[in-house]
HTML snippet that shows the backbone in 3Dmol.js (N, CA, C, O; Angstrom):
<script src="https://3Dmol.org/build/3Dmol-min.js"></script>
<div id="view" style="width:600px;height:400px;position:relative"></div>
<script>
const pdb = `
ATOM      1  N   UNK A   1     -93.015  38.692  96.067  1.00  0.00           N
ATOM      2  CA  UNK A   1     -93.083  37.301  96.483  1.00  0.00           C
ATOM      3  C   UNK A   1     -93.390  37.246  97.977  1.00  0.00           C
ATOM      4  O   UNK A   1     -93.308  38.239  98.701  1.00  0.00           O
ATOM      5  N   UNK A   2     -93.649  36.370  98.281  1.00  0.00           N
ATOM      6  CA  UNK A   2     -94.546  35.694  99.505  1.00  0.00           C
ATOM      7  C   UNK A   2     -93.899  34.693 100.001  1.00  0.00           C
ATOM      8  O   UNK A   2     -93.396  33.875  99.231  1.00  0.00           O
ATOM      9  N   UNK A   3     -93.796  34.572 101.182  1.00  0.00           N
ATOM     10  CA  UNK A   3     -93.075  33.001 102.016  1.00  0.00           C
ATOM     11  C   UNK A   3     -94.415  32.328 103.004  1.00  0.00           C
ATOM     12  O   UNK A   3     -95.011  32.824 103.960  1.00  0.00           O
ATOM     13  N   UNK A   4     -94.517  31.475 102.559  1.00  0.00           N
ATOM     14  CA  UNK A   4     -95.503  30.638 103.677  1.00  0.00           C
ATOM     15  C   UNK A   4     -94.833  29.184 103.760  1.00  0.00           C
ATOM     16  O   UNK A   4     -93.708  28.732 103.546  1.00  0.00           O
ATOM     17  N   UNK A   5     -96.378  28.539 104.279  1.00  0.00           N
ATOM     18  CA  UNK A   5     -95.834  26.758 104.377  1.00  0.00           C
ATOM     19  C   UNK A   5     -96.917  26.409 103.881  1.00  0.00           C
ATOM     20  O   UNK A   5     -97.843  27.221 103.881  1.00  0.00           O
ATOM     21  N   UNK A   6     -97.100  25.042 103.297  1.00  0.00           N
ATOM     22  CA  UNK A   6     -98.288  24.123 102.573  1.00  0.00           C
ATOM     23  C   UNK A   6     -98.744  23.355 104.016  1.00  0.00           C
ATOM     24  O   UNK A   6     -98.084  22.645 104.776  1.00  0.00           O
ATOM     25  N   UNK A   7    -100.327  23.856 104.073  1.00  0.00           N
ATOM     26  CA  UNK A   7    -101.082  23.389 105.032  1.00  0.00           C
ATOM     27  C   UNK A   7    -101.138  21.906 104.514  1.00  0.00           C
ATOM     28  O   UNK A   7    -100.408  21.034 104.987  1.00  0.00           O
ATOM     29  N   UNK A   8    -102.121  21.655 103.434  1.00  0.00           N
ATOM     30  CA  UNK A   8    -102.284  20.329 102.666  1.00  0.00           C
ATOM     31  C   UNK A   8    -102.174  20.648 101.103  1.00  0.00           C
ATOM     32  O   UNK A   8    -102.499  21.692 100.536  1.00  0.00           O
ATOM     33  N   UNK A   9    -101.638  19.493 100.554  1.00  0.00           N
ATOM     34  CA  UNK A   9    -101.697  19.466  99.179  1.00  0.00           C
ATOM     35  C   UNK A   9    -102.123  18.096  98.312  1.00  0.00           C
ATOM     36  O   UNK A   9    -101.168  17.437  97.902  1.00  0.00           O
ATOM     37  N   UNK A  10    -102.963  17.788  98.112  1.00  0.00           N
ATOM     38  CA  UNK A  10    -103.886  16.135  97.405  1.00  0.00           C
ATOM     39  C   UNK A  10    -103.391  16.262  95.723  1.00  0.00           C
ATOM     40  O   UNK A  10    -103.890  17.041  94.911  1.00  0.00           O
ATOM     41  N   UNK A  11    -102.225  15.233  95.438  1.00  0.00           N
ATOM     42  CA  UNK A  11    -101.184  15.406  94.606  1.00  0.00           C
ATOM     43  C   UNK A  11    -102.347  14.115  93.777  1.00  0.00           C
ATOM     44  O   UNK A  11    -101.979  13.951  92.614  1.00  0.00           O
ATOM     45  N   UNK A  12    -103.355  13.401  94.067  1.00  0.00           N
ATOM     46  CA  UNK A  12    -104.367  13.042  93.247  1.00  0.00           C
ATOM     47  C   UNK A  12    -105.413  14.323  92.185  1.00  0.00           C
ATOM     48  O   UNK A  12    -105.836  14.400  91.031  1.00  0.00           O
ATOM     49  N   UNK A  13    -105.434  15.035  93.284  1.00  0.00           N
ATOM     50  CA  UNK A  13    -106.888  15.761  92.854  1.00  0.00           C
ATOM     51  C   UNK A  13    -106.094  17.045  91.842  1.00  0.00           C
ATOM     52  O   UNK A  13    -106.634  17.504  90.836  1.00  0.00           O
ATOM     53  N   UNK A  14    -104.718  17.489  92.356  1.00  0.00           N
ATOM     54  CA  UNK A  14    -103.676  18.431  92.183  1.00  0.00           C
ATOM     55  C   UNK A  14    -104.178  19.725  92.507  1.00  0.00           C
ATOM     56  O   UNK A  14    -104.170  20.649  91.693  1.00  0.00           O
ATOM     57  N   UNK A  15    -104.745  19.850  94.016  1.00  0.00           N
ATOM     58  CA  UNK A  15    -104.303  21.265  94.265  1.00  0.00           C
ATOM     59  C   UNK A  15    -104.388  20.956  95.823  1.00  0.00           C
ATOM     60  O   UNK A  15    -104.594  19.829  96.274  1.00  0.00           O
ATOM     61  N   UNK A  16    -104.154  22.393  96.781  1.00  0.00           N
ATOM     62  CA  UNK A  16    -104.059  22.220  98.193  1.00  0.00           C
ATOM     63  C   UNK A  16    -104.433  23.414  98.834  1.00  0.00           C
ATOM     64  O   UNK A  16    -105.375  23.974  98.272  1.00  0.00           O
ATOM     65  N   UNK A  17    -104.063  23.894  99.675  1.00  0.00           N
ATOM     66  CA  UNK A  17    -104.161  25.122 100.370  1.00  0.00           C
ATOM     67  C   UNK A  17    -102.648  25.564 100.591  1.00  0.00           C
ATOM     68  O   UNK A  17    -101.736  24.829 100.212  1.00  0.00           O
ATOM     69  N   UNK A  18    -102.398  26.818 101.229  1.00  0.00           N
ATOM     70  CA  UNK A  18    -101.436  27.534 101.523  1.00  0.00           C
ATOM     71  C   UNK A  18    -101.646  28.204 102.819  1.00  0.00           C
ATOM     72  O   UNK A  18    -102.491  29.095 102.731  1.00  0.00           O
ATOM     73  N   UNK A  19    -101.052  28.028 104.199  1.00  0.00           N
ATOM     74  CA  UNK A  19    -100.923  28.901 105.528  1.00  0.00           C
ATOM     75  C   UNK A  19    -101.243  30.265 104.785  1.00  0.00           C
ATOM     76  O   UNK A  19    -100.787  30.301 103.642  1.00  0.00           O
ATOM     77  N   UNK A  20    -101.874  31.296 105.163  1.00  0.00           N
ATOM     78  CA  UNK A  20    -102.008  33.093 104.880  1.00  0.00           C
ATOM     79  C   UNK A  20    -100.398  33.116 106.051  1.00  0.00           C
ATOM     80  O   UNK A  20    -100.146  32.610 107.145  1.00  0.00           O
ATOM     81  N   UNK A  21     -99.829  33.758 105.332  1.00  0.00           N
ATOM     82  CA  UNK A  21     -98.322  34.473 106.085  1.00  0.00           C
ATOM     83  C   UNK A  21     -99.345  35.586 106.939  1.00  0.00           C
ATOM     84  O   UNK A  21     -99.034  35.832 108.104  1.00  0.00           O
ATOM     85  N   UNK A  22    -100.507  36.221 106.375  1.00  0.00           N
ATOM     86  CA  UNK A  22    -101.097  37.515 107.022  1.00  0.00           C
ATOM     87  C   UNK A  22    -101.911  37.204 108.373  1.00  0.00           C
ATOM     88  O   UNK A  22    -102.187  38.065 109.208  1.00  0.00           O
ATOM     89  N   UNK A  23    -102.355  35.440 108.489  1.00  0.00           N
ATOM     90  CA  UNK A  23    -103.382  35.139 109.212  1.00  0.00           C
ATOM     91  C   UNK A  23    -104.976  34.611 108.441  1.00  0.00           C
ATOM     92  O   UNK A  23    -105.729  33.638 108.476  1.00  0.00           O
ATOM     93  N   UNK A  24    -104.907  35.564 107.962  1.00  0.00           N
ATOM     94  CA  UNK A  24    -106.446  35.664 106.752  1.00  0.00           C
ATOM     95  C   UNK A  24    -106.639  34.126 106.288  1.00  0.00           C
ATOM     96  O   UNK A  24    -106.160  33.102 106.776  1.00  0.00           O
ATOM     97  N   UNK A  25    -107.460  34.298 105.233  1.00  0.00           N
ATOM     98  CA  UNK A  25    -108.317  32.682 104.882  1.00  0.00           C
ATOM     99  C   UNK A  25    -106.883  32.141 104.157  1.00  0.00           C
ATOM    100  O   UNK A  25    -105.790  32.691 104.022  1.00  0.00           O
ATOM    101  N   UNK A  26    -107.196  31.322 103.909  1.00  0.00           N
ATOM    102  CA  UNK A  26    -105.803  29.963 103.405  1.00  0.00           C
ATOM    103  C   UNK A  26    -105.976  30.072 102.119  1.00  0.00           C
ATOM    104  O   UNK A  26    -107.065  30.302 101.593  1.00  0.00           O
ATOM    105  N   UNK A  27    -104.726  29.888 101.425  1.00  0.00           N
ATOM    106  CA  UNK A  27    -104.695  30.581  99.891  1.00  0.00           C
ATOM    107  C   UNK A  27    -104.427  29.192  99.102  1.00  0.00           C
ATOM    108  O   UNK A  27    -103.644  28.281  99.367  1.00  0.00           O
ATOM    109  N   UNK A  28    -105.474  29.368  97.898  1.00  0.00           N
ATOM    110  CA  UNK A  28    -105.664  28.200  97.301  1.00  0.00           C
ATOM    111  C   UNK A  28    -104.464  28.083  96.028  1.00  0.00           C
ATOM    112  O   UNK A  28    -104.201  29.037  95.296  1.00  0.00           O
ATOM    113  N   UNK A  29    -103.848  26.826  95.930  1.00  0.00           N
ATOM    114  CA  UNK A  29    -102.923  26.442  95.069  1.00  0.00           C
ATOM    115  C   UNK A  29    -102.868  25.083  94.231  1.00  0.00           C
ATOM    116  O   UNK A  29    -102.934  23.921  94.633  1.00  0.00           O
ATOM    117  N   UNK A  30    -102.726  25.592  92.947  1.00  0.00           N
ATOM    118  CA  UNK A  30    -103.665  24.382  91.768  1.00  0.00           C
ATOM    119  C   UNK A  30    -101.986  24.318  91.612  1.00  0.00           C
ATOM    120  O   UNK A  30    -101.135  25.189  91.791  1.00  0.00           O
ATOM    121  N   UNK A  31    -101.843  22.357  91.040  1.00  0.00           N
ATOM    122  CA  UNK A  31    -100.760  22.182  90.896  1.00  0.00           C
ATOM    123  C   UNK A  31     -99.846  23.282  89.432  1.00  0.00           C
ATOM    124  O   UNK A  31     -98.663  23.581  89.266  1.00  0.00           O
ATOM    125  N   UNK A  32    -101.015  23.569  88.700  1.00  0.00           N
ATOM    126  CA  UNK A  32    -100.374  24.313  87.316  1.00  0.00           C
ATOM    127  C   UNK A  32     -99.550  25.235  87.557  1.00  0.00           C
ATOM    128  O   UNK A  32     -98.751  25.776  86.793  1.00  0.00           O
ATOM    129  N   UNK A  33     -99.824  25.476  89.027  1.00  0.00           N
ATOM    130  CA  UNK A  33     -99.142  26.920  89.843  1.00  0.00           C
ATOM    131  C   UNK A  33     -97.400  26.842  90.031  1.00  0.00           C
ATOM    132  O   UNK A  33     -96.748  27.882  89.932  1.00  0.00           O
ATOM    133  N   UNK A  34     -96.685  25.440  90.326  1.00  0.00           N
ATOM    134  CA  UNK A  34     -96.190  25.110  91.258  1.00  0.00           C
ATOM    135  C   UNK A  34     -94.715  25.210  89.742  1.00  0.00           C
ATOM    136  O   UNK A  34     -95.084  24.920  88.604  1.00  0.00           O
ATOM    137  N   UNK A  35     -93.680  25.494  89.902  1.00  0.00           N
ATOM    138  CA  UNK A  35     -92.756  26.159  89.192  1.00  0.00           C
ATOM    139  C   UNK A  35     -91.930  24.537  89.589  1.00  0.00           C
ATOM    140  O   UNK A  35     -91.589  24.514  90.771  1.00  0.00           O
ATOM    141  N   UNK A  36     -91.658  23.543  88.993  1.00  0.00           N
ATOM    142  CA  UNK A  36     -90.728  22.695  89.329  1.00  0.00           C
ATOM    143  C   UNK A  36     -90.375  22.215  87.617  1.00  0.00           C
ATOM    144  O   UNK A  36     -91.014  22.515  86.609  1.00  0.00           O
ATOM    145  N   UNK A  37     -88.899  21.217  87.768  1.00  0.00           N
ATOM    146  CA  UNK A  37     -88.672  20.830  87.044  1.00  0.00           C
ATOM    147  C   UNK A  37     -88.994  19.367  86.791  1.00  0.00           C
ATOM    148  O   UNK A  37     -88.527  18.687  85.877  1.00  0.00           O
ATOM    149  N   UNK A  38     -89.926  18.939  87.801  1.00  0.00           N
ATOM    150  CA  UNK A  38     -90.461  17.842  87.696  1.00  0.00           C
ATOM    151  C   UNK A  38     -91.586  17.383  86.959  1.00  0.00           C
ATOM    152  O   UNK A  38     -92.559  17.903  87.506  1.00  0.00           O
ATOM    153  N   UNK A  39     -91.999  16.629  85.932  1.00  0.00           N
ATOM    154  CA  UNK A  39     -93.042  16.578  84.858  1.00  0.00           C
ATOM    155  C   UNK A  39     -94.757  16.308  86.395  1.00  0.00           C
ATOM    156  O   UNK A  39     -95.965  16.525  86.295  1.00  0.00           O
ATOM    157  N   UNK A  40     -94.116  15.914  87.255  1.00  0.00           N
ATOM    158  CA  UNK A  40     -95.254  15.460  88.233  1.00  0.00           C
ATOM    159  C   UNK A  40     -95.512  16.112  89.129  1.00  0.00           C
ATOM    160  O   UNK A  40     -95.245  15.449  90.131  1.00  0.00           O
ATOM    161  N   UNK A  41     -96.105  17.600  89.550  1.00  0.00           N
ATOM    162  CA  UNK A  41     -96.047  18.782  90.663  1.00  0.00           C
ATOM    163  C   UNK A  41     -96.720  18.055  91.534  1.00  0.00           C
ATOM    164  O   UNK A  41     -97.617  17.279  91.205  1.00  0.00           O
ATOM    165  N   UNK A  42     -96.263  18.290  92.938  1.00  0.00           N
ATOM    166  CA  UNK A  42     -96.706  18.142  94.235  1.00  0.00           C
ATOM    167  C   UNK A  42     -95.939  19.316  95.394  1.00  0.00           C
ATOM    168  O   UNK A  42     -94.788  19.729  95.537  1.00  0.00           O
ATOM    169  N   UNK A  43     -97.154  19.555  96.041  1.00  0.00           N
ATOM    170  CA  UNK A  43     -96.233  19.958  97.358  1.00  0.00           C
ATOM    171  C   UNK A  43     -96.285  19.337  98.598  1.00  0.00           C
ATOM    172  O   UNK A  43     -97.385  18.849  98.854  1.00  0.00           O
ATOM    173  N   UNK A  44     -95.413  19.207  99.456  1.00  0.00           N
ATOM    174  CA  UNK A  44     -95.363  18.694 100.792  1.00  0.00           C
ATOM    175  C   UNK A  44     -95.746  19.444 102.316  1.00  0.00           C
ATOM    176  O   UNK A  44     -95.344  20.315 103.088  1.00  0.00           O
ATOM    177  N   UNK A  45     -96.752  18.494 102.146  1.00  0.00           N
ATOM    178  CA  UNK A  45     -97.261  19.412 103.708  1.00  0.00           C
ATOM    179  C   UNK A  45     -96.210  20.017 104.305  1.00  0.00           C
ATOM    180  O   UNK A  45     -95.117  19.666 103.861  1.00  0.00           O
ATOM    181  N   UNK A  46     -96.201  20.897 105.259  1.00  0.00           N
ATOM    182  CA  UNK A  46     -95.542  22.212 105.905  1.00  0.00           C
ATOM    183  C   UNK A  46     -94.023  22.497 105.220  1.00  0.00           C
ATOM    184  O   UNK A  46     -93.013  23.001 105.711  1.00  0.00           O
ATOM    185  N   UNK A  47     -94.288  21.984 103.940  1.00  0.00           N
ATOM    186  CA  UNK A  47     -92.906  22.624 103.179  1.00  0.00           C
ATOM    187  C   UNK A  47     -93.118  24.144 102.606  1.00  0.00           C
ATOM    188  O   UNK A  47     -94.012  24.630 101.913  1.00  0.00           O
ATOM    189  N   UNK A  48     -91.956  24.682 103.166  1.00  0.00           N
ATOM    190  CA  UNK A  48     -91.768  26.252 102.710  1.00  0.00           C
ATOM    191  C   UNK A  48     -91.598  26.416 101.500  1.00  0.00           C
ATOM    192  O   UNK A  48     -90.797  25.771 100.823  1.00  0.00           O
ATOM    193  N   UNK A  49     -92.599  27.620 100.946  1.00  0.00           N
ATOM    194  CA  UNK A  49     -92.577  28.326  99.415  1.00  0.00           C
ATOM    195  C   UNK A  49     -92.580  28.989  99.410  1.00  0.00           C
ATOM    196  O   UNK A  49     -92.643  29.440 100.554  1.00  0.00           O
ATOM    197  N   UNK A  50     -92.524  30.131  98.229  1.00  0.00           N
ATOM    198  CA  UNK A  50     -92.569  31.223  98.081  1.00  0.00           C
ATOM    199  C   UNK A  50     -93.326  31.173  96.330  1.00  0.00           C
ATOM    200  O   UNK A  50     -93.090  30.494  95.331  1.00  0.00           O
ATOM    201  N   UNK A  51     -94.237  32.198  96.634  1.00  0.00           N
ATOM    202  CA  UNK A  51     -95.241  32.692  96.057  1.00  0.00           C
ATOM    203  C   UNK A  51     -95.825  33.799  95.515  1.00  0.00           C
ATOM    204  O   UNK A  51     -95.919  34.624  96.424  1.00  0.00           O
ATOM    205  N   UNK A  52     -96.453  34.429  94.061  1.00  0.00           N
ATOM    206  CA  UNK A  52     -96.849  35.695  93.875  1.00  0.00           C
ATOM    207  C   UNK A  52     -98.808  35.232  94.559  1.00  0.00           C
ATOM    208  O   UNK A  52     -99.544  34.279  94.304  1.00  0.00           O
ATOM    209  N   UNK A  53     -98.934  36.114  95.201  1.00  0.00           N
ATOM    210  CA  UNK A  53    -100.414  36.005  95.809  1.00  0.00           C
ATOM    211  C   UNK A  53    -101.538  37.146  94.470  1.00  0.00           C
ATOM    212  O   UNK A  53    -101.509  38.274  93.978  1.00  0.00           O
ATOM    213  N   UNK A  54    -102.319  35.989  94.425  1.00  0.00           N
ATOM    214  CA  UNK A  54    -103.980  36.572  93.352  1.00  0.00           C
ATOM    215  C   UNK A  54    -104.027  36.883  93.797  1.00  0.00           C
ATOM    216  O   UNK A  54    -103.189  36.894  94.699  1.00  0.00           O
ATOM    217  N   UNK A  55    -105.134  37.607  93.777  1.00  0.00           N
ATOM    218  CA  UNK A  55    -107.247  37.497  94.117  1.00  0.00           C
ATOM    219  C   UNK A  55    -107.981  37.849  93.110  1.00  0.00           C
ATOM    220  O   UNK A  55    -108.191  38.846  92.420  1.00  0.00           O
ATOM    221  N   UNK A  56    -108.455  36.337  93.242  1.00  0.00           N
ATOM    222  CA  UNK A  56    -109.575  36.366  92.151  1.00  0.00           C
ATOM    223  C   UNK A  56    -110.965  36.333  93.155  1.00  0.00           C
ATOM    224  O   UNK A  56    -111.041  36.556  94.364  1.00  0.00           O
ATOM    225  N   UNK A  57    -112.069  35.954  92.139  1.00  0.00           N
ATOM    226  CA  UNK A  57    -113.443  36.428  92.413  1.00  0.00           C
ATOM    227  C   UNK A  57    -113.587  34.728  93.599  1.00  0.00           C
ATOM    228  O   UNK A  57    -114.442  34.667  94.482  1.00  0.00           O
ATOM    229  N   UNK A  58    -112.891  33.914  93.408  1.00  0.00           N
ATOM    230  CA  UNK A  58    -113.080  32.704  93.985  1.00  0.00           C
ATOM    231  C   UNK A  58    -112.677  32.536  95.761  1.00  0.00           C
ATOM    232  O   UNK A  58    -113.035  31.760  96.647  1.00  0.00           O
ATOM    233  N   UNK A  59    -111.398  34.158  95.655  1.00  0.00           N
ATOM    234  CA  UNK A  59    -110.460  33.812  96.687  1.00  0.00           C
ATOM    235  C   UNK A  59    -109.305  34.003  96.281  1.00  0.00           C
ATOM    236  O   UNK A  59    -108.993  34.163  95.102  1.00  0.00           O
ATOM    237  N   UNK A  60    -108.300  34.003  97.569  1.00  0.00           N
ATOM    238  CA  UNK A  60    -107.199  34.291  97.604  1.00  0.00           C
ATOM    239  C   UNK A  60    -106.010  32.882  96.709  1.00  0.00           C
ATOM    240  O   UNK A  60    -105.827  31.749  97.154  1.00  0.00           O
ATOM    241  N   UNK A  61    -105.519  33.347  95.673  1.00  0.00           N
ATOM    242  CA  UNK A  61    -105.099  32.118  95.080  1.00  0.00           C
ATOM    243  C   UNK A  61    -103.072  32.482  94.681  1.00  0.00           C
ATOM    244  O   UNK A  61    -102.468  33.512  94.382  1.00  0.00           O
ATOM    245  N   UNK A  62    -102.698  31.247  94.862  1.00  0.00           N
ATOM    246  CA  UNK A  62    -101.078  31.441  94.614  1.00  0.00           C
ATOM    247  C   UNK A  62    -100.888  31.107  93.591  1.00  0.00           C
ATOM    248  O   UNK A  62    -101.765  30.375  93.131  1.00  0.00           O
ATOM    249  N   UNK A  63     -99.524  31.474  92.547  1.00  0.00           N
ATOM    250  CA  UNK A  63     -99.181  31.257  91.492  1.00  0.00           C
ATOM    251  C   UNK A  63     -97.767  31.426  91.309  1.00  0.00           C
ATOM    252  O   UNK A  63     -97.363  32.228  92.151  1.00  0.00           O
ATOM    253  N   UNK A  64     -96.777  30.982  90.514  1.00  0.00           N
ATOM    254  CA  UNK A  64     -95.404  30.532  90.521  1.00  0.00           C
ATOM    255  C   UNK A  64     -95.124  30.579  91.636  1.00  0.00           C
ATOM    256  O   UNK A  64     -94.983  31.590  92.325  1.00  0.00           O
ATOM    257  N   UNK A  65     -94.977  29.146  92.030  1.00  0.00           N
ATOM    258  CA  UNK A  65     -95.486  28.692  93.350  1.00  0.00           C
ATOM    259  C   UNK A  65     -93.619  27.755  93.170  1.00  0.00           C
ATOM    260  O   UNK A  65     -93.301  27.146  92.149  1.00  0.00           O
ATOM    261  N   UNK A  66     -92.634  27.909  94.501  1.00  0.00           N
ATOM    262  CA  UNK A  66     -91.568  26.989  94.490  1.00  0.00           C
ATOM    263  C   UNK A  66     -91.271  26.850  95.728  1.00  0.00           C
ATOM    264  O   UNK A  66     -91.215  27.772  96.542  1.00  0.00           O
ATOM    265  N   UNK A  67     -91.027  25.495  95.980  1.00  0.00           N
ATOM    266  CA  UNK A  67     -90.577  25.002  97.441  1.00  0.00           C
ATOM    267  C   UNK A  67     -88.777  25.573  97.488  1.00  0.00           C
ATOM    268  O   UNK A  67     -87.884  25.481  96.645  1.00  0.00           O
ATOM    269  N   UNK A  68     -88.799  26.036  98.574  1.00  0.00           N
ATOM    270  CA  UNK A  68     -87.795  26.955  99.095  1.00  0.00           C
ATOM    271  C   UNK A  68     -87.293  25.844 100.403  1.00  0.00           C
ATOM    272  O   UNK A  68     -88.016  25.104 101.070  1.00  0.00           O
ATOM    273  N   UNK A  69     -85.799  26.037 100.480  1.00  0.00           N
ATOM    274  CA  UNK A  69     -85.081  25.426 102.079  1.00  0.00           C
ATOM    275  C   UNK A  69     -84.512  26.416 101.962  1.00  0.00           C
ATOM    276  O   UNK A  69     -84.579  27.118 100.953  1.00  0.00           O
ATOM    277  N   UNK A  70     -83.592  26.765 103.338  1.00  0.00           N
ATOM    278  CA  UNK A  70     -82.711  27.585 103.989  1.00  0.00           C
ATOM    279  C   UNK A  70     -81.393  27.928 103.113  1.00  0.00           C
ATOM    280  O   UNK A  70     -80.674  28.898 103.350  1.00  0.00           O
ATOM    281  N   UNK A  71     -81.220  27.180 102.273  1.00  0.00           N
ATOM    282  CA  UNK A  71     -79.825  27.397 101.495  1.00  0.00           C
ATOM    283  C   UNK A  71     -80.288  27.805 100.040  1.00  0.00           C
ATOM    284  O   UNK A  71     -79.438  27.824  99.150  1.00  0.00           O
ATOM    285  N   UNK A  72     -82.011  28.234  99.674  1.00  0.00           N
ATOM    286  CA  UNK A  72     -82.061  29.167  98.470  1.00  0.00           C
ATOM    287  C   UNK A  72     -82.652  28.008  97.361  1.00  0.00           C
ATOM    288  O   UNK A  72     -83.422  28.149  96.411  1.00  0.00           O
ATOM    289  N   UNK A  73     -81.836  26.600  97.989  1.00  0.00           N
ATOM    290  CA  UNK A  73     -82.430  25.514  96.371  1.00  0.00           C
ATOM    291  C   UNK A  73     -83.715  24.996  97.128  1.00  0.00           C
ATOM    292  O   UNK A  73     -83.936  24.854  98.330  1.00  0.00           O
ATOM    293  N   UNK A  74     -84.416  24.785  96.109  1.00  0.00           N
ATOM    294  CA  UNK A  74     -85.782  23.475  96.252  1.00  0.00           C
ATOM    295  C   UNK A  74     -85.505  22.502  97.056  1.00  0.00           C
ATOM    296  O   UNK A  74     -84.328  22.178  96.898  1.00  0.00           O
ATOM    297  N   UNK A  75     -86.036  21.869  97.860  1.00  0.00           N
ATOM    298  CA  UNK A  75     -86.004  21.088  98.420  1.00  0.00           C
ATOM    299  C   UNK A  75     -85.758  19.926  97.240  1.00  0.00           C
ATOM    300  O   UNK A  75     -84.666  19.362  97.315  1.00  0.00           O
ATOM    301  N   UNK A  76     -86.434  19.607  96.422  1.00  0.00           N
ATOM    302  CA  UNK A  76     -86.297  18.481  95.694  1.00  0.00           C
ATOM    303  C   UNK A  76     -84.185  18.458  94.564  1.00  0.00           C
ATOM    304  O   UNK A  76     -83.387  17.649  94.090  1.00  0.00           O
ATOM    305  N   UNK A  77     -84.351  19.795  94.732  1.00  0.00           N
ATOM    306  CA  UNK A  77     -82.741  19.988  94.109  1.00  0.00           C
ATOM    307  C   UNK A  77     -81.742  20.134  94.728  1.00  0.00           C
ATOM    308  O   UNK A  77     -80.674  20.335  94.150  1.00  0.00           O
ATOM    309  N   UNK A  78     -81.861  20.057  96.299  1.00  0.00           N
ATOM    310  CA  UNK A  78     -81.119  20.003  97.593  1.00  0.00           C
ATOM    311  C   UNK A  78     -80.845  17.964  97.360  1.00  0.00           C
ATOM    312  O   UNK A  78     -79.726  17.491  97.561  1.00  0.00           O
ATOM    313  N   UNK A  79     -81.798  17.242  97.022  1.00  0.00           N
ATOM    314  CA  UNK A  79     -81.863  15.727  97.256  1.00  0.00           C
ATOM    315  C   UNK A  79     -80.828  15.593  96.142  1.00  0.00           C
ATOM    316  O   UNK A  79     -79.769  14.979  96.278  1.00  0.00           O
ATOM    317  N   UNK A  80     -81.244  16.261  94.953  1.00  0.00           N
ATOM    318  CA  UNK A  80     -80.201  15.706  93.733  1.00  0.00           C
ATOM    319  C   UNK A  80     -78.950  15.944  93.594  1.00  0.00           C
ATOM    320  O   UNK A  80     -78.243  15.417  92.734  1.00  0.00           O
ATOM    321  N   UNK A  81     -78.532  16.858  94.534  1.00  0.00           N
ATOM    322  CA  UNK A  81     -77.385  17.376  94.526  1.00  0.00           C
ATOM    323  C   UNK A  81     -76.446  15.857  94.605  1.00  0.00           C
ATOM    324  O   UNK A  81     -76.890  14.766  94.962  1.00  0.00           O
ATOM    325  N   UNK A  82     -75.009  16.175  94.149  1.00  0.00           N
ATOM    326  CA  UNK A  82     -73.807  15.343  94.337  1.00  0.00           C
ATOM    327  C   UNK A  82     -72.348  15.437  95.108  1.00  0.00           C
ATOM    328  O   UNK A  82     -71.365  16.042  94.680  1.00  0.00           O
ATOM    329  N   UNK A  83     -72.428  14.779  96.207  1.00  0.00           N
ATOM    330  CA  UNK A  83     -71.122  15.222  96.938  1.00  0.00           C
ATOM    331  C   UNK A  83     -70.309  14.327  96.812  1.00  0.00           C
ATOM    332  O   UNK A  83     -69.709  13.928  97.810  1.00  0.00           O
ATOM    333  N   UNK A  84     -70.127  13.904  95.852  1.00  0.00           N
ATOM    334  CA  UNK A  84     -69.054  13.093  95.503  1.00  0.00           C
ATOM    335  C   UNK A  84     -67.663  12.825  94.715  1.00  0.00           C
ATOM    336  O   UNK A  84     -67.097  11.736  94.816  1.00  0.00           O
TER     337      UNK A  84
END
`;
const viewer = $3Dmol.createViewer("view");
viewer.addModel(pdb, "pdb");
viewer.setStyle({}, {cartoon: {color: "spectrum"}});
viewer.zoomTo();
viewer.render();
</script>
């Protein structure tokens, strides 16, 4: 697995790019990629993921693709949480 950040992601068109952690060209990410429990995948610009990195004949491409925060959950399962 791989840690980067989402340069852009067009949650119309459903795919985006990915920062290269290496520097190299920007790694392409189709929403089919994106590991959530949400029926509607998106990612959020400069939100942290982690990623298995392709390469295909097209380019450098990501796949089981999940937004990561500092405490291990998804960002989106950090919101649902209950402290009550």
């Amino acid at each position: 697995m791989a840690l980067s950040k989402v340069k852009w992601f067009d949650g119309k068109k459903g795919y985006g790019f990915l920062l290269n952690p290496d520097g190299g060209e920007d790694i392409f990410v189709h929403f089919s990629a994106i590991q959530s429990e949400q029926s509607f995948k998106v990612l959020n610009q400069d939100a942290e993921v982690d990623f298995e990195l392709d390469k295909t004949q097209k380019g450098l491409q990501a796949k089981n693709v999940r937004e990561v925060s500092l405490n291990g959950l998804s960002n989106r399962q950090s919101s649902r949480m209950s402290f009550g």
